[in-house]
C-alpha positions as CSV (number, residue, x, y, z in Angstrom):
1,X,-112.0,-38.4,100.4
2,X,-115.4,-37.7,101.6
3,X,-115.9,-36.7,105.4
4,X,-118.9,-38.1,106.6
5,X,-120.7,-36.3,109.2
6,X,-122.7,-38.1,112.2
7,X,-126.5,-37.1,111.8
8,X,-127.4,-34.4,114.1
9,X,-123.8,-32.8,113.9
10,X,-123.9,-28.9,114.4
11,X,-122.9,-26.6,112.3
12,X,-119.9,-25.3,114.6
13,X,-118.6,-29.0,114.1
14,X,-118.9,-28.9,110.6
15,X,-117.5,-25.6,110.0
16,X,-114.5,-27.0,112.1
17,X,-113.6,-30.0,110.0
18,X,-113.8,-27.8,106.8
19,X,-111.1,-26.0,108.3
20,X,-109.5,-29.3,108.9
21,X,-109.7,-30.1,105.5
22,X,-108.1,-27.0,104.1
23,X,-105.6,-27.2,106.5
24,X,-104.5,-30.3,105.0
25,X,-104.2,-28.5,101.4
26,X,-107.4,-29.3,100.4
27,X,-110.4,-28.3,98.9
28,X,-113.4,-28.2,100.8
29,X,-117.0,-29.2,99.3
30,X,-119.8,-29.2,101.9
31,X,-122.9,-31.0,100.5
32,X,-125.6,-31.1,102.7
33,X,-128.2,-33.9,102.1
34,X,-131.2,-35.2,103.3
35,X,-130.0,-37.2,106.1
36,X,-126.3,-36.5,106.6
37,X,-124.1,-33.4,105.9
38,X,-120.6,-35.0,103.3
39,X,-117.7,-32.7,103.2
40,X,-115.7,-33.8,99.8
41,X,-111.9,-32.9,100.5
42,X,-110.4,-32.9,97.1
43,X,-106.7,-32.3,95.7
44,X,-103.1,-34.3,96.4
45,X,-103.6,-37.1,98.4
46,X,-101.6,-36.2,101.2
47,X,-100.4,-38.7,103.8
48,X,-102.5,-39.6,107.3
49,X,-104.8,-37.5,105.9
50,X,-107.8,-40.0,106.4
51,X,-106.8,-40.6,110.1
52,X,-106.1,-36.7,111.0
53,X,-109.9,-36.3,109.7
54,X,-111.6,-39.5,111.6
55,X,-110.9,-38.2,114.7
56,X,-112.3,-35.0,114.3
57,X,-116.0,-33.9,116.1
58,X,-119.2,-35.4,114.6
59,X,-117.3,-37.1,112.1
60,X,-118.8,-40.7,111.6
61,X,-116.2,-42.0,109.3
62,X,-113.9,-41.5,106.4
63,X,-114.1,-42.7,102.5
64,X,-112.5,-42.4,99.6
65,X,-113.9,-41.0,96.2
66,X,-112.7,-43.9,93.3
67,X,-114.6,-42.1,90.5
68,X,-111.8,-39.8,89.2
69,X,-114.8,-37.1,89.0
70,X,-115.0,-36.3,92.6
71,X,-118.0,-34.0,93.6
72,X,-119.9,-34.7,89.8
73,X,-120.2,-38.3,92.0
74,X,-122.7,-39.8,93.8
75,X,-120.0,-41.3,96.0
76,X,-120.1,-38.0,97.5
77,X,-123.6,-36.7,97.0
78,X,-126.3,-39.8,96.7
79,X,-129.5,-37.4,96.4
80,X,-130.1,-36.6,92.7
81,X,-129.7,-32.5,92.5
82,X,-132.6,-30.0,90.9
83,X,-131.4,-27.1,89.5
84,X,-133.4,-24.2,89.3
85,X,-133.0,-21.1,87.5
86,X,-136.6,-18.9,87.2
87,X,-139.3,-20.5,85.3
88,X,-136.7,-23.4,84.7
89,X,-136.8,-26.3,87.1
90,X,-134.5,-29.3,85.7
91,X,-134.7,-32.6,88.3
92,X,-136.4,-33.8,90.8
93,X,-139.3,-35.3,88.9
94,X,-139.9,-32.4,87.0
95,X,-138.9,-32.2,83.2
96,X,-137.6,-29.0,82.6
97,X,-138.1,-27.7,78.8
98,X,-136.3,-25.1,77.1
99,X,-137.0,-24.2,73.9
100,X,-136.3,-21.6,71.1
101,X,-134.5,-20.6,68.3
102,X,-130.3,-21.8,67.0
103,X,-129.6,-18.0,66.5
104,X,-131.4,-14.8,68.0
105,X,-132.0,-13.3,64.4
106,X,-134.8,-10.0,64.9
107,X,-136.9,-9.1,68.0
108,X,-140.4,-9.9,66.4
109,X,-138.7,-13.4,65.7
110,X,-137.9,-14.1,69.0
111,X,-140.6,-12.3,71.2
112,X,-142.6,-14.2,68.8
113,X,-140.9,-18.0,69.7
114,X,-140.9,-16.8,73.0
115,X,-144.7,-16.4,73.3
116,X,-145.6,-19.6,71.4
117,X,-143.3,-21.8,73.0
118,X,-144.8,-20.5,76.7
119,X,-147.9,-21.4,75.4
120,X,-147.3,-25.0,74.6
121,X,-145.5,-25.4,78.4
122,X,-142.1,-24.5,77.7
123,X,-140.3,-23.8,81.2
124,X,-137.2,-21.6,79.1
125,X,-136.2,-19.7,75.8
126,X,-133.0,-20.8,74.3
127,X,-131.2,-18.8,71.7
128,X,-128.0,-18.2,70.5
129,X,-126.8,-14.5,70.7
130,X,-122.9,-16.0,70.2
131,X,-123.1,-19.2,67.1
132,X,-119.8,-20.7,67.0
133,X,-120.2,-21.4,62.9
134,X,-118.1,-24.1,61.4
135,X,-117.4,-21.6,58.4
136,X,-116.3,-17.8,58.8
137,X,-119.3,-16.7,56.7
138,X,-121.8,-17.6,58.6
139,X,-124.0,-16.0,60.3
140,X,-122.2,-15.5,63.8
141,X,-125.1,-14.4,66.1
142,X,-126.6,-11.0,67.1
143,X,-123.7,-10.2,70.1
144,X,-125.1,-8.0,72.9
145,X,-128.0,-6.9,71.1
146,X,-128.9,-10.6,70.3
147,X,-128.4,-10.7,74.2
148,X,-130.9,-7.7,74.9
149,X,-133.7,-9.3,72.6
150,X,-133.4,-12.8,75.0
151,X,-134.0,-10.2,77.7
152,X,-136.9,-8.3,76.5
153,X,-138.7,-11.7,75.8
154,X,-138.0,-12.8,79.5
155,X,-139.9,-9.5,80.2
156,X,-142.4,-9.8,78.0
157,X,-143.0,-13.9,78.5
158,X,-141.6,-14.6,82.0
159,X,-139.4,-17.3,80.8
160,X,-136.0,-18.0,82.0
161,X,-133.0,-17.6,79.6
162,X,-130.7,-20.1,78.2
163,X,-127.6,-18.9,75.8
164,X,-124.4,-20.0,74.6
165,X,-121.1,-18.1,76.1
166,X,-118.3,-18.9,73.8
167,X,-114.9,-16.6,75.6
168,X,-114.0,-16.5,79.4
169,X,-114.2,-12.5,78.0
170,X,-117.6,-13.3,77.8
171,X,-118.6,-15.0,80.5
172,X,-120.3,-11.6,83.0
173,X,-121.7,-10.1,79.9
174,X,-123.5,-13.4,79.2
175,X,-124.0,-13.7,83.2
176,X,-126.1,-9.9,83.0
177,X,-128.6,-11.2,80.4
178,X,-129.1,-14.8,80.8
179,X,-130.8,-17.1,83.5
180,X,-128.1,-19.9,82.4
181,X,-125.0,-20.0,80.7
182,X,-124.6,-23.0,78.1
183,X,-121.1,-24.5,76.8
184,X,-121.7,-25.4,73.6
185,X,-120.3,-29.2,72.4
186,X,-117.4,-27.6,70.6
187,X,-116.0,-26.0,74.1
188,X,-117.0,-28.5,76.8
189,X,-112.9,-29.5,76.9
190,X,-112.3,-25.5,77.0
191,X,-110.5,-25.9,80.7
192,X,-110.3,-21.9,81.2
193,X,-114.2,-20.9,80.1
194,X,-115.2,-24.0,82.7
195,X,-113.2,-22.6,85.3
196,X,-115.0,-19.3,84.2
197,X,-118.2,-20.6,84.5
198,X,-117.6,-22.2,87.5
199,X,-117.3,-18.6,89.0
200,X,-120.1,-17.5,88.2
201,X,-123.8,-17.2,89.8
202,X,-125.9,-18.7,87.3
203,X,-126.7,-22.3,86.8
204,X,-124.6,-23.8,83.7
205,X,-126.0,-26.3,80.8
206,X,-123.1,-28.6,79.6
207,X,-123.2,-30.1,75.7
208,X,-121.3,-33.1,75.5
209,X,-118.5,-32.5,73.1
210,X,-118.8,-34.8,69.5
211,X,-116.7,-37.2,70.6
212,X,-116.7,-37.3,74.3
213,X,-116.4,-40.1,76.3
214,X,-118.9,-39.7,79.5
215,X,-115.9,-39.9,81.7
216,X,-114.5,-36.9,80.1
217,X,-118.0,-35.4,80.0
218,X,-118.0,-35.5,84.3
219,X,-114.9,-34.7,84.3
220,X,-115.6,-31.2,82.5
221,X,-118.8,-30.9,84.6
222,X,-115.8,-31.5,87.4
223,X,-114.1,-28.4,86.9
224,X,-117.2,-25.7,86.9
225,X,-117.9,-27.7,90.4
226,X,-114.5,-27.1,91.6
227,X,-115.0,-24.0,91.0
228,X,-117.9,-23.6,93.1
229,X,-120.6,-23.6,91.2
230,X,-122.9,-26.6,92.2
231,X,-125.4,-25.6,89.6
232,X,-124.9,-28.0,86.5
233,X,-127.1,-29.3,84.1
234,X,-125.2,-32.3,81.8
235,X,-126.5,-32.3,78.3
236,X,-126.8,-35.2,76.0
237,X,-126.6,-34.1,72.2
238,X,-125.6,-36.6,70.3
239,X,-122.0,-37.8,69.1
240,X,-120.3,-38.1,65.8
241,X,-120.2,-41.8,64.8
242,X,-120.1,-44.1,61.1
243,X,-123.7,-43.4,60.4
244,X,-125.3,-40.7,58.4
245,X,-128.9,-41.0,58.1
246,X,-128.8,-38.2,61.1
247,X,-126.4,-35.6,61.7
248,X,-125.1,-37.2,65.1
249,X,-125.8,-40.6,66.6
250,X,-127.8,-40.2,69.7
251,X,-127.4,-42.7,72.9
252,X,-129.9,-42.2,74.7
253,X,-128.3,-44.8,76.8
254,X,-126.6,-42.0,78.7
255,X,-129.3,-40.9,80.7
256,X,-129.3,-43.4,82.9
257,X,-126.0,-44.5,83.0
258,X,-125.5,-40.5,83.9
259,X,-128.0,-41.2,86.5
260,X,-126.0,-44.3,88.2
261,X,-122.8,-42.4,88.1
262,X,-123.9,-38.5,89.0
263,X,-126.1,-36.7,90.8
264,X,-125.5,-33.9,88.0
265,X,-129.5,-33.7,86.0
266,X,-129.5,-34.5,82.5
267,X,-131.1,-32.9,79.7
268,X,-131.4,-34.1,76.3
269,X,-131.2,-32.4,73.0
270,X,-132.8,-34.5,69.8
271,X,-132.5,-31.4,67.7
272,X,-128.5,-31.7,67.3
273,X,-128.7,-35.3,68.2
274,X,-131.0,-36.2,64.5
275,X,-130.4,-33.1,62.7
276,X,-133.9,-33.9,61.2
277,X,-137.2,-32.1,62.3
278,X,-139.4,-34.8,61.5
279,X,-137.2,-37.5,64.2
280,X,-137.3,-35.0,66.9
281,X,-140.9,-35.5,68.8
282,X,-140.2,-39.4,68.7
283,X,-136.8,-38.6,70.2
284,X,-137.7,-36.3,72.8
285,X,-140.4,-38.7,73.9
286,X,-137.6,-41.1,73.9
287,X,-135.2,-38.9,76.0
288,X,-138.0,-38.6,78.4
289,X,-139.3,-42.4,78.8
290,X,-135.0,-42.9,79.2
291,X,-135.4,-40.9,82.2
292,X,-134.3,-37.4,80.6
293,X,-134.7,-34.4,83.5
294,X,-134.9,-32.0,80.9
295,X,-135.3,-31.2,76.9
296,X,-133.6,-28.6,74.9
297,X,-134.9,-27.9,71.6
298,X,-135.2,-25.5,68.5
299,X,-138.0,-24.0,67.4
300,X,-138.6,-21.5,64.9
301,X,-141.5,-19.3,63.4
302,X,-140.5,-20.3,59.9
303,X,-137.5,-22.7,60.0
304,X,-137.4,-22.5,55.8
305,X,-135.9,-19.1,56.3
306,X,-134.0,-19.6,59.5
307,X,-130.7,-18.5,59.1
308,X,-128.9,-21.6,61.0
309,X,-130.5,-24.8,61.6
310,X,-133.6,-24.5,60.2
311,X,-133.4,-28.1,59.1
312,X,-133.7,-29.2,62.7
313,X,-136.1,-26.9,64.3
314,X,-139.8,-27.6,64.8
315,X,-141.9,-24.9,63.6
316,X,-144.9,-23.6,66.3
317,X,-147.7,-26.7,65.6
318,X,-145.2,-29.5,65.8
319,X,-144.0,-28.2,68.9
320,X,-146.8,-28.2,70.3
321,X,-147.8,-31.6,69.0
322,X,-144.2,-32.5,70.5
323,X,-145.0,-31.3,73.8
324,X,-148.4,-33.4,73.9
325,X,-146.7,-36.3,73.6
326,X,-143.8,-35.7,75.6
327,X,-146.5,-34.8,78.2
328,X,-148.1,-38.4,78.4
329,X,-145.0,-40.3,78.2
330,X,-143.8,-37.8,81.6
331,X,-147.4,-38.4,83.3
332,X,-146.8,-42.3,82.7
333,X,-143.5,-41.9,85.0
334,X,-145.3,-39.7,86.9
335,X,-143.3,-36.6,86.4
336,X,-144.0,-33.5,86.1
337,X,-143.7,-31.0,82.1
């Protein structure tokens, strides 16, 4: 249900039907917006519920949530939420771009991304200190010290910090490096790291697991909210379909079908979504003309010798390129890169 509250209604009278809420055995949301303040109560229905909270001060009426994702809804929250997490702004007309290498592999590599990719109007450094790697072999990621080499390019660029946490071991070890936590695609339906996440204090990117419905999507993005954490970023990369002239089909039809049914930003990522370099500026310009808050994509200083991915990441000069035309297609929408 969502508790409506009268315009003007003080904050004694809202922090009074919060407890009303909880006293009913439920959880309390309290999203303030623009106009009114909504308190989302959210568990077991429980019976005469609705009437017990109509008649409580400043409320102006009482609604139920239908989506099964409650406060992921814009039943409960209409305004369309930024997220904002240093350099990084995702939403509210500004397209928030973070870019960077699959795997942290040396510090001259990624100081050196970090530099170049500032320089063409990246708003974030992504790179992977923990690589979940379909084969054992691998190369499985740099760990802390992959970690420490995200941090010393924040220092030396300013950028804010995007990396993968992979354990609900990990999660305040990721937390002490990074600006925001990603869950990769492969753990998006990994109920205990959400939960983990969720209590946490940094924003969290979500990857839309291979084959993930976009119910099942909110519905992941429903449990780091539940949690407490109102800071989610849904991301878009791609699922696994018939076709293979890319690596993953990418519908870029989400975006705003993710707009009409969330308030949750959304953030696109053509570099797993093609698997190709040379389709990913005509994708991310497509991602943003769809109405994409945000881009994520790799970039390496030699993505020959990368040691994942390489076959996907833009080197320095086509990301640039790739940012000047991702820059005219936001101006003709009149947002901000």
């Amino acid at each position: 249900m969502i508790v409506v509250m009268q315009r003007g209604a003080s904050e004694e009278q809202i922090q009074h039907m919060v407890e009303r809420v909880e006293g009913l055995g439920l959880k309390s949301h309290v999203i303030r917006g623009t106009e009114r303040t909504v308190i989302a109560a959210v568990g077991e229905k429980r019976e005469h519920a609705r009437e017990s909270l109509e008649s409580g001060p400043g409320v102006a009426e009482v609604v139920p949530i239908l989506a099964p994702y409650k406060v992921a809804s814009r039943e409960v929250k209409p305004d369309p939420t930024t997220v904002t997490a240093g350099s990084l702004v995702v939403g509210g007309g500004t397209v928030g771009v973070i870019a960077g290498p699959c795997s942290v592999e040396s510090e001259e590599q990624i100081i050196a991304t970090a530099r170049a990719v500032k320089a063409a109007g990246a708003t974030a450094l992504r790179g992977g200190a923990f690589k979940p790697r379909t084969s054992p072999y691998s190369f499985q990621g740099l760990k802390e010290q992959g970690l420490k080499l995200l941090a010393a390019a924040r220092e030396e660029t300013g950028l804010a910090v995007v990396t993968e946490v992979m354990s609900t071991e990990d999660v305040a070890l990721v937390g002490k490096y990074a600006d925001v936590v990603q869950i990769g695609a492969r753990n998006m339906q990994n109920y205990r790291l959400l939960e983990a996440v969720g209590n946490c204090d940094r924003p969290v990117l979500l990857k839309r697991g291979p084959s993930a419905t976009m119910e099942e999507l909110l519905l992941a993005a429903e449990y780091i909210l539940n949690e407490g954490n109102p800071q989610v970023m849904l991301c878009e990369r791609g699922i696994r379909t018939f076709e293979q002239h890319t690596r993953f089909s990418l519908p870029l039809a989400s975006v705003p079908y993710l707009h009409r049914k969330t308030h949750l930003p959304v953030v696109v990522d053509p570099s797993h979504g093609t698997g190709h370099t040379y389709l990913v500026p005509d994708m991310a310009a497509a991602s943003i003309a769809a109405g994409a808050d945000g881009l994520i994509l790799e970039v390496h200083p030699d993505p020959e010798r990368a040691m994942s991915d390489g076959y996907q990441s833009l080197n320095f000069a086509q990301f640039n390129d790739t940012m000047a035309l991702c820059r005219k297609v936001a101006q003709a929408l009149g947002k901000r890169m």
